[in-house]
MISEVO-900613 format. One line per 8 residues: number of its first residue (from 1); their letters; for each residue z, x, y of C-alpha. Coordinates in pm, 1 decimal. Layout:
BEGIN
NUM) a) Z X Y; ...;
END
This chain:
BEGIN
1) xxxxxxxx) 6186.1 2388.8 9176.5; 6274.7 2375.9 8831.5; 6574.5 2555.4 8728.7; 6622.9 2764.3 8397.4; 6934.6 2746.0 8155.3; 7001.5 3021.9 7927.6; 7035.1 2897.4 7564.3; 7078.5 3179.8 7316.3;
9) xxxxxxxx) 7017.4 3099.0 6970.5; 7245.8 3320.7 6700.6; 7030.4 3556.6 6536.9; 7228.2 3481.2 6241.6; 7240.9 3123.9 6052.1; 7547.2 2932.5 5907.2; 7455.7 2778.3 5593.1; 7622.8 2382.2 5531.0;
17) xxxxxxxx) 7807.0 2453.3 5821.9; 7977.2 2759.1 5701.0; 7911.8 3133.0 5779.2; 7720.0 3306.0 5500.4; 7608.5 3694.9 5494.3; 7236.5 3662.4 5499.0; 6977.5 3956.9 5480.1; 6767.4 4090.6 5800.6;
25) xxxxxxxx) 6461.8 4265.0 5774.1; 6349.6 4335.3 6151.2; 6354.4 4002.9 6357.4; 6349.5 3810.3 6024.7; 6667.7 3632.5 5864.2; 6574.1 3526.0 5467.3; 6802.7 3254.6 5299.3; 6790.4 3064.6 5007.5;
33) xxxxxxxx) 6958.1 2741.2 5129.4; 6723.0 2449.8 5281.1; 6968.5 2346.6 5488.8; 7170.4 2517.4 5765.6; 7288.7 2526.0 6098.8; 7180.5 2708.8 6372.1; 7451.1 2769.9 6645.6; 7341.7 2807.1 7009.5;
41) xxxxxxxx) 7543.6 2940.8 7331.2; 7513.6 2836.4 7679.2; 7656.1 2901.9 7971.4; 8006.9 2710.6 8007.3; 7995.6 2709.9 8419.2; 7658.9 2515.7 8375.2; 7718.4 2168.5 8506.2; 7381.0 2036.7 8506.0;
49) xxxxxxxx) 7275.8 2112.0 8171.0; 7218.7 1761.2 7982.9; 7057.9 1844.9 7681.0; 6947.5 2125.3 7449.7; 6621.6 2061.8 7251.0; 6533.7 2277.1 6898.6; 6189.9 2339.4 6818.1; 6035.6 2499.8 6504.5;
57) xxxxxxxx) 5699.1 2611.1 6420.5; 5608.5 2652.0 6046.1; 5221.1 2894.3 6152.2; 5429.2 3142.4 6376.5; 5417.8 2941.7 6680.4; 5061.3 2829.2 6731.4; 5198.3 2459.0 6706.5; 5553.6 2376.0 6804.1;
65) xxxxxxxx) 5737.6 2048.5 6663.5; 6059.1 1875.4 6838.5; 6310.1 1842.2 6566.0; 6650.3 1742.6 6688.2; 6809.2 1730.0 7020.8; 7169.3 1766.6 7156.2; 7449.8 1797.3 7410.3; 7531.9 2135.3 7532.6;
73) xxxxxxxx) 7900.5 2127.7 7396.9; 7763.9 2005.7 7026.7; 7633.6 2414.6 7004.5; 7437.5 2402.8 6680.8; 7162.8 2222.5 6520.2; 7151.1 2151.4 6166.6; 6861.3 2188.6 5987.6; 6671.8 2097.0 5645.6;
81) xxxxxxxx) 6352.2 2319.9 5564.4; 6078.1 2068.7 5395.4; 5969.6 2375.7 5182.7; 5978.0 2752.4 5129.8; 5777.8 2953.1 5400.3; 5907.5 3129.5 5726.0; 6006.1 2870.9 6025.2; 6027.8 2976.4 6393.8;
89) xxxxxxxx) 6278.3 2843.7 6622.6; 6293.6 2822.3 6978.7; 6502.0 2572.1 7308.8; 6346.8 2362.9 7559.4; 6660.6 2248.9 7772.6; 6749.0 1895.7 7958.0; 6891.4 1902.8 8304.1; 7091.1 1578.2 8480.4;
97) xxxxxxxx) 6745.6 1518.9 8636.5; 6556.8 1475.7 8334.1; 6343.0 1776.7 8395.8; 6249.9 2024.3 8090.9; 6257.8 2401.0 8059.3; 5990.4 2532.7 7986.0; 5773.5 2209.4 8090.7; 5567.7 2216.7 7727.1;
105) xxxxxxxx) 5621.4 2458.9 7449.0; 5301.1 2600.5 7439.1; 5309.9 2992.9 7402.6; 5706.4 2961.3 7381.6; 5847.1 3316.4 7216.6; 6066.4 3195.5 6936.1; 6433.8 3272.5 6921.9; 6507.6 3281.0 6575.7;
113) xxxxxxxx) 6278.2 3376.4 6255.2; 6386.0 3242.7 5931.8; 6250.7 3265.9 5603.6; 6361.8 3032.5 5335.7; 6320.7 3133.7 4972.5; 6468.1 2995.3 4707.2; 6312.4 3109.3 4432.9; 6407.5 3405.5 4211.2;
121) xxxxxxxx) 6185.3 3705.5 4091.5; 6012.0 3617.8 3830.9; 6051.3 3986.1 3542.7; 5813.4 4066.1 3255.6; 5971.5 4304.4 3049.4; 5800.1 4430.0 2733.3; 5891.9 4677.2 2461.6; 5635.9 4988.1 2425.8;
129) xxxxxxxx) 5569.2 5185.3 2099.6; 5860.8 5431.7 2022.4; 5756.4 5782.5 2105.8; 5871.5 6093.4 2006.0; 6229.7 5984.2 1955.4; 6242.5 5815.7 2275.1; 6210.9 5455.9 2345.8; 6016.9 5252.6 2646.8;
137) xxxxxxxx) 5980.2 4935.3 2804.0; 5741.9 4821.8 3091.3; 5789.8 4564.7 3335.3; 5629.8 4372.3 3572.1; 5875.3 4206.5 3865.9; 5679.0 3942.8 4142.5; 5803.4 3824.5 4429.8; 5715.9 3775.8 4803.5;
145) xxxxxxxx) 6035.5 3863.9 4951.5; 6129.9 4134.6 4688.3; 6399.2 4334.7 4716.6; 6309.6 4699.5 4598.1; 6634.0 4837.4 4636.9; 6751.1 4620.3 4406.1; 6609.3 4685.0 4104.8; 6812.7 4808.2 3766.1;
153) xxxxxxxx) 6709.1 4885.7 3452.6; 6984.9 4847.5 3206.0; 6999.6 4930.4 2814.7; 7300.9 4908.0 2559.1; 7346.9 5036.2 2194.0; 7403.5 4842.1 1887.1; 7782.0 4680.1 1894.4; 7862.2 4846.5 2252.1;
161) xxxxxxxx) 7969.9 4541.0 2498.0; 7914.2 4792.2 2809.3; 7527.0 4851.5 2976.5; 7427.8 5154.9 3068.1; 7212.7 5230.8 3358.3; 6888.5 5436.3 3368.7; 6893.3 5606.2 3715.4; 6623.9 5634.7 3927.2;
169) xxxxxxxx) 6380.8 5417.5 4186.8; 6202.2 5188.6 4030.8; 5902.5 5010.9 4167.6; 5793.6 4661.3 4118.3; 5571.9 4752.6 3828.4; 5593.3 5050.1 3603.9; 5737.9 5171.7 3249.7; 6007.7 5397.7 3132.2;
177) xxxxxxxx) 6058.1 5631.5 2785.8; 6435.9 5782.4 2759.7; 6615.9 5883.1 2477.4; 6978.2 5662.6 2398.7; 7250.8 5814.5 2420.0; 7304.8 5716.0 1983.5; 7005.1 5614.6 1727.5; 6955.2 5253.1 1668.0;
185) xxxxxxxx) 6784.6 4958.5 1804.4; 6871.5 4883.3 2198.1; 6892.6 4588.8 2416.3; 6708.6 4615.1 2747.2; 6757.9 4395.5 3044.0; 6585.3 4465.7 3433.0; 6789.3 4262.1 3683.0; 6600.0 4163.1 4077.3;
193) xxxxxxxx) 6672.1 4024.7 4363.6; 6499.3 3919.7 4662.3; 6592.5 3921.9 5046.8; 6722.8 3592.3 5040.6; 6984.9 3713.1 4786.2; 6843.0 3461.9 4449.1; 6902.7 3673.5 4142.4; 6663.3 3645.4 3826.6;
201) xxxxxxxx) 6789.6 3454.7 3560.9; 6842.0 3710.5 3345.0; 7162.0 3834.3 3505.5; 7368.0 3444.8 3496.0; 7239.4 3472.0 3081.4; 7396.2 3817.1 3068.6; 7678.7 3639.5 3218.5; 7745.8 3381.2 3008.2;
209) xxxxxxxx) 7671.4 3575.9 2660.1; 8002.6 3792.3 2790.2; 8202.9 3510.9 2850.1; 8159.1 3296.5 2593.1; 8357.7 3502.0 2410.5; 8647.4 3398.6 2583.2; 8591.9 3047.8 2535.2; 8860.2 2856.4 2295.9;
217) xxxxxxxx) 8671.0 2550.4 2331.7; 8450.0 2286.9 2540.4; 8601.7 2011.2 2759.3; 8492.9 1743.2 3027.1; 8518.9 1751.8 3355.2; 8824.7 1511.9 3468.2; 9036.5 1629.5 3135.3; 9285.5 1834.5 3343.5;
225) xxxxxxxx) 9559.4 1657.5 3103.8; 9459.4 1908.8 2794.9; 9546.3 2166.9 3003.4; 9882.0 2033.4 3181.3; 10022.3 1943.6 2802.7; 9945.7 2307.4 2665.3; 9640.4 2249.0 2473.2; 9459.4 2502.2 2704.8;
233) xxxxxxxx) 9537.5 2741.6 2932.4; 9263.0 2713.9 3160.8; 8987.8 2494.9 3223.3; 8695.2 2718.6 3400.1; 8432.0 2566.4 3551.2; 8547.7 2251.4 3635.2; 8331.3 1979.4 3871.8; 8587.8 2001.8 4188.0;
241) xxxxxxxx) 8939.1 1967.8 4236.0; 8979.9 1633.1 4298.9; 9163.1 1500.5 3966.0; 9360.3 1845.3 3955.8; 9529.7 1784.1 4341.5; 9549.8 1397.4 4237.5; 9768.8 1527.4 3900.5; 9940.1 1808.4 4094.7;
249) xxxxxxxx) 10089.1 1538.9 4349.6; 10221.4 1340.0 4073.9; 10384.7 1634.1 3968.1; 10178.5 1772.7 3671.2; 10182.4 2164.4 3656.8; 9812.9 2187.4 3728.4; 9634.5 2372.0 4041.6; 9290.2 2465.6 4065.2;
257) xxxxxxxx) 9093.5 2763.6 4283.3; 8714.8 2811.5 4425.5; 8510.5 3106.6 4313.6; 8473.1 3317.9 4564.6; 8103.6 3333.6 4556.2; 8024.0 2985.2 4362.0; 8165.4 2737.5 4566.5; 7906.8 2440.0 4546.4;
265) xxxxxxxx) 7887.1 2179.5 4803.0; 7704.0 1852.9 4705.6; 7650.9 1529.9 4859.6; 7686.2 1153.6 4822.4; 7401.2 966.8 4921.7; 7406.6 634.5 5139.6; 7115.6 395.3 5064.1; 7032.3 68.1 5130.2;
273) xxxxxxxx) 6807.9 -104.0 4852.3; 6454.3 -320.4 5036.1; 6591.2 -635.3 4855.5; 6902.3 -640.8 5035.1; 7097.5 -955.1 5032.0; 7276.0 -782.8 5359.1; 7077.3 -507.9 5486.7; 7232.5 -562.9 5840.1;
281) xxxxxxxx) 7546.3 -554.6 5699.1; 7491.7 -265.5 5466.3; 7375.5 -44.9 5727.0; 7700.2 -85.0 5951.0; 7918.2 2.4 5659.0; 7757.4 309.3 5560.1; 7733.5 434.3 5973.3; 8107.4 329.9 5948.6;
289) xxxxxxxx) 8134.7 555.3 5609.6; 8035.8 861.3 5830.8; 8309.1 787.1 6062.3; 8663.0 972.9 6065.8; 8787.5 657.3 5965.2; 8553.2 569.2 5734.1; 8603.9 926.3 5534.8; 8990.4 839.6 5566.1;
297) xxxxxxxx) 8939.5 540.9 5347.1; 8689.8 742.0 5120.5; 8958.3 1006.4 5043.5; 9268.8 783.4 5013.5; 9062.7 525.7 4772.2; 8808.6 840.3 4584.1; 8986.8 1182.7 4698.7; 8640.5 1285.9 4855.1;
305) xxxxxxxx) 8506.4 1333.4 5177.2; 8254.3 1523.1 5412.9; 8306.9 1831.3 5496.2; 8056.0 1795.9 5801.0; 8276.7 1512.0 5966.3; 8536.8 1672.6 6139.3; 8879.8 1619.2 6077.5; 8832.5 1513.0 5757.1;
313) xxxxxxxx) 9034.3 1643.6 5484.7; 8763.1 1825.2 5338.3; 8639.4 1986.5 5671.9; 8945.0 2145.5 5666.2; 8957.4 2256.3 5320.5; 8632.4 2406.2 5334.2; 8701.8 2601.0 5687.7; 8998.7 2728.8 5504.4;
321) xxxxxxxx) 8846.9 2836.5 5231.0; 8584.8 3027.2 5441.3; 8850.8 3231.9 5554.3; 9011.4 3310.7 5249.5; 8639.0 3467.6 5172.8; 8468.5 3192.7 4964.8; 8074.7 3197.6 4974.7; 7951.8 2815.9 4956.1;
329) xxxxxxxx) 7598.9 2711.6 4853.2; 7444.5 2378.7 4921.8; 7295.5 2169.6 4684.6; 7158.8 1912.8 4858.4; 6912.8 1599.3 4699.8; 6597.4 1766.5 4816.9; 6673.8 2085.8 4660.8; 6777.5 1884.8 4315.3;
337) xxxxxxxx) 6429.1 1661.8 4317.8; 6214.6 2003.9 4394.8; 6358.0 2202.3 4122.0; 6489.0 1918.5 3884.7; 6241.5 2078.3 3582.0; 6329.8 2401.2 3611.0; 6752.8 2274.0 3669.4; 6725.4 2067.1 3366.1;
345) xxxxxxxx) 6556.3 2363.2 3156.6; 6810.6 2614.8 3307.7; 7141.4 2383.0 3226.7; 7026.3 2313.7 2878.6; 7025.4 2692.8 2793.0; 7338.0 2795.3 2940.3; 7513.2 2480.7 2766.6; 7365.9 2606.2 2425.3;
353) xxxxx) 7501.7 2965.0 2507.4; 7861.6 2819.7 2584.6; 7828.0 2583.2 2283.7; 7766.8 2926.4 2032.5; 7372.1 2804.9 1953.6;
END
């Protein structure tokens, strides 16, 4: 007789290892990161449990492909969506006898639904003929995971910094006439969002055209020095912390803090090149790099580490940054190769708004 184990997958998902708010709709989670980790339970009395096999389906579970497998106590899998589209997971255990539950995967009810989107609505918004002393704009917001409730329609008055809103549900498509609250030309803006929580582009621009303002001037990442000797107050938007800890230990009256809800992670990549001199060699040093004691040497010799080795300094850090309430995103190579056009488009706007162009 084969015996069962009960494995319950969380019906929520940690994103990069850390716990992130994600949306539900029904039996369906939506997120916007390709990678995460799914945490799993068992039963701690269990003895005989030996492993803990994760499954996903990508065509809502007519096929069912083995993706990673583990030891009971590891309790998560982490996972990296090839593309957008809604994946299905589901267990198969391991007991000390080698034998599987269930025996084949076939029909298997899936444990956790997740939908990965992580692309924003895409708005039309167009100005309609003036009537009557009112003014009117249509619009035209697409997306497959749309977010109805999320939709604002926005206008402000010559001069006037603050937007006000123009109340009311708003469907995906439609057009409004009102009458501002002074006469004069208006700016118009409709901001979205989907399930998975990515926000049109619209509302980072908005953003940035407010802050700017308070910018004295641009600097480079790794210039903490023009703001230790007074030339600045503050340097926002920095690339990490790393040169700001290294200065603040030497005793430089510098300190740096996370956004709450823009904390990036990104990655260093390990490769070894086909024309090798060394391959054998290269290989062992970069499964030693992903050691403890390999990411000791990394952060005493480059103050950086991996925050998905633990014990490392920056496994910490992040974990107690989690608590203090900061959101982290992932950004890992995948994501940066997919959406490199768009990334490249999107950075080279936003540097001409901070630049005054």
């Amino acid at each position: 007789m084969i015996r069962g184990f009960l494995v319950l997958l969380f019906a929520s998902i940690l994103c990069s290892g850390l716990a992130r708010g994600q949306t539900v709709t029904g039996d369906l989670s939506y997120t916007k990161q390709t990678f995460f980790r799914i945490p799993f339970q068992t039963d701690p009395s269990e003895r005989r449990l030996k492993q803990v096999q994760l499954y996903y389906s990508n065509d809502q579970g007519q096929s069912w492909h083995p993706y990673n497998s583990v030891a009971p106590d590891q309790h998560f899998f982490d996972f990296q969506a090839s593309a957008d589209g809604v994946y299905w997971f589901a267990v198969r255990t391991v007991d000390a006898d080698g034998r599987g539950n269930p025996l084949n995967m076939q029909g298997a009810r899936p444990g956790l639904k997740v939908c990965v989107d992580t692309q924003a609505p895409t708005i039309r918004l167009r100005a309609l003929q003036p009537r009557d002393g009112e003014v009117g704009v249509e619009w035209d917001v697409r997306d497959d995971n749309l977010d109805a409730a999320s939709l604002r329609l926005e206008y402000r008055l010559p001069a006037v910094v603050e937007w006000l809103p123009l109340g009311g549900e708003l469907a995906a498509s439609g057009q409004r006439y009102w009458k501002p609250a002074a006469p004069g030309a208006v700016e118009v803006r409709l901001k979205a969002r989907d399930r998975a929580d990515n926000w049109s582009e619209e509302k980072t621009t908005a953003f940035l055209q407010k802050y700017v303002k308070q910018v004295a001037g641009l600097i480079r990442c790794g210039e903490e020095e023009r703001v230790a000797n007074g030339e600045f107050a503050i340097l926002a938007f920095n690339c990490d912390l790393a040169d700001a800890n290294d200065m603040r230990q030497k005793g430089a009256p510098v300190n740096g803090r996370i956004f709450k809800d823009a904390g990036i992670l990104s990655y260093w990549y390990l490769a070894v090149p086909s024309n090798s001199a060394h391959p054998n060699a290269a290989s062992l040093l970069s499964a030693f790099l992903l050691t403890k004691e390999g990411q000791d040497i990394l952060w005493k010799t480059e103050k950086t580490s991996s925050h998905l080795v633990e014990g490392t300094y920056m496994y910490k850090f992040v974990k107690d940054q989690e608590r203090q309430g900061v959101k982290f995103y992932a950004n890992p190579v995948s994501d940066v190769v997919k959406n490199h056009e768009n990334q490249s488009r999107v950075r080279q706007k936003f540097q001409d708004i901070l630049a005054g162009k």
